[in-house]
C-alpha positions as CSV (number, residue, x, y, z in Angstrom):
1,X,-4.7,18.4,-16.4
2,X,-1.4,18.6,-18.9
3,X,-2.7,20.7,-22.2
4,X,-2.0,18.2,-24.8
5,X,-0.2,19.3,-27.9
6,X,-0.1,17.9,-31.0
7,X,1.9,16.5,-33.4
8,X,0.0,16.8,-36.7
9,X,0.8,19.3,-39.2
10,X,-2.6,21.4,-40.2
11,X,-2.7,19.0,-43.6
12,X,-2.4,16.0,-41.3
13,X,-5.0,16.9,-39.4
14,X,-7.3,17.9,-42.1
15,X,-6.7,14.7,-44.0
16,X,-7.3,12.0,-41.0
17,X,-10.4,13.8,-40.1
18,X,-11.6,14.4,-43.5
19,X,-11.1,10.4,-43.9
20,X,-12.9,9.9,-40.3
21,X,-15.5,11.5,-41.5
22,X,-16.1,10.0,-45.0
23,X,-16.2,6.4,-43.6
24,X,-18.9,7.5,-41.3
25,X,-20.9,8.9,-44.5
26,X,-19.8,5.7,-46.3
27,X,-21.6,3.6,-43.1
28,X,-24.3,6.1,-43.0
29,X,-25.0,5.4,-46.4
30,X,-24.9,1.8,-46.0
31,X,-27.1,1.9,-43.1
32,X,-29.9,4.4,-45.4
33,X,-30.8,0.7,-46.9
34,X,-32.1,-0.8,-43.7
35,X,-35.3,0.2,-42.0
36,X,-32.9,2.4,-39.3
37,X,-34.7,5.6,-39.2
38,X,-32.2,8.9,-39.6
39,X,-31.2,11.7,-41.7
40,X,-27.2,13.1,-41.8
41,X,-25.9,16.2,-43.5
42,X,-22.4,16.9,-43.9
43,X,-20.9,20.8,-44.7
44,X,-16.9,21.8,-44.0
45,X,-15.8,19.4,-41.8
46,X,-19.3,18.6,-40.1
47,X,-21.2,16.0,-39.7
48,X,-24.7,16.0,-38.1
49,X,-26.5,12.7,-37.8
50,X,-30.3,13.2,-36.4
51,X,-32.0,9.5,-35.2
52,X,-36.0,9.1,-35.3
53,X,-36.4,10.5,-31.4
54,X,-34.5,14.0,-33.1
55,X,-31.6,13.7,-31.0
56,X,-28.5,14.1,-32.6
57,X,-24.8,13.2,-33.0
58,X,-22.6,16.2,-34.2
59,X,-18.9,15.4,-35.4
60,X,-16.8,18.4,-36.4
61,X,-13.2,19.9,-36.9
62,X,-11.4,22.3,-34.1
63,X,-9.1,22.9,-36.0
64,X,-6.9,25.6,-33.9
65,X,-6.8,22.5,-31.3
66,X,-6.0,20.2,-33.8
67,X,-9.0,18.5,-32.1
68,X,-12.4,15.9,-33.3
69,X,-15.0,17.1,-31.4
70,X,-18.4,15.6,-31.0
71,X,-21.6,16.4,-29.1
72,X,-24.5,13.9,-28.6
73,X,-27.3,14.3,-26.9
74,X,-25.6,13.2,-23.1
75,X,-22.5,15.1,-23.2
76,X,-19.6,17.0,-25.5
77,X,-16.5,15.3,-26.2
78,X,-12.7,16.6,-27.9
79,X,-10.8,13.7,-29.4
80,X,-7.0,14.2,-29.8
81,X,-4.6,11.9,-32.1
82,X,-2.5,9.7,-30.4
83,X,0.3,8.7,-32.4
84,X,1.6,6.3,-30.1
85,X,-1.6,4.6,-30.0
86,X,-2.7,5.7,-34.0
87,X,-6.1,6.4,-32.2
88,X,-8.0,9.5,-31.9
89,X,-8.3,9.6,-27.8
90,X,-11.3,11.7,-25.7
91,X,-9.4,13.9,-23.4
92,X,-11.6,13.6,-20.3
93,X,-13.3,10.2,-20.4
94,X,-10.1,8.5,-22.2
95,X,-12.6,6.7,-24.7
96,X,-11.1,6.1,-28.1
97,X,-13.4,7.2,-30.9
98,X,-14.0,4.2,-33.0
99,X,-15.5,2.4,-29.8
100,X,-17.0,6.1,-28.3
101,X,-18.8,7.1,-31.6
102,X,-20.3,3.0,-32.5
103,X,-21.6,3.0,-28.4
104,X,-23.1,6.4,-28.8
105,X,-24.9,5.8,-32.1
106,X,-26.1,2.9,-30.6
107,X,-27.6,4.6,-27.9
108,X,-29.0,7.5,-29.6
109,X,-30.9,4.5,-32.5
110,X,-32.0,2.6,-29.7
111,X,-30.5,-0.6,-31.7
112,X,-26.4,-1.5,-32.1
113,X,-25.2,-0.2,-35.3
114,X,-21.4,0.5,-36.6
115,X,-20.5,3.7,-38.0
116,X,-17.0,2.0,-39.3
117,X,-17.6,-0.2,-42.0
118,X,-13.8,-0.8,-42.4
119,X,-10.1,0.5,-42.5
């Protein structure tokens, strides 16, 4: 496998993930007014969600990779911007993250949510 490198200046990076992650809180926060059972904490550049069966979703910087990496409870994954594509693209799986994380919080709920609530 090519290493990838990227393209994004460190205040690029910092700013499209720090963005990525605020619309998750903003859905998160939406979602706190429905009967969904969870808890999320956000510190640094983290993100940890934890459903009602304790399993968890962790979203966080690398930044030396310039990468979005995210562990749930089935597998770790590293996310790497695509400017061709303005998408953040898995590097093994080829899963972009919008679609990845909303599939993966849905699993891990046990119900479909969105963790995008818009652009």
């Amino acid at each position: 496998m090519l290493e990838f490198k990227s393209k994004l200046t460190d205040t690029q990076y910092h700013q499209m993930v720090d963005a990525i992650i605020l619309k998750i809180e903003e859905a998160l926060d939406v979602l706190d007014e429905t009967d969904l059972d969870f808890d999320y904490e956000s510190t640094g550049g983290k993100l940890d969600i934890e459903f009602a069966d304790r399993s968890k979703i962790i979203i966080n910087k690398q930044e030396p990779l310039h990468q979005i990496w995210v562990a749930t409870k089935f597998n770790g994954y590293h996310f790497n911007y695509h400017p061709e594509q303005d998408a953040w693209i898995d590097e093994r799986f080829g899963d972009e993250f919008w679609h990845f994380i909303n599939e993966a919080a849905t699993k891990q709920a046990g119900r479909a949510i969105s963790l995008k609530i818009s652009d």
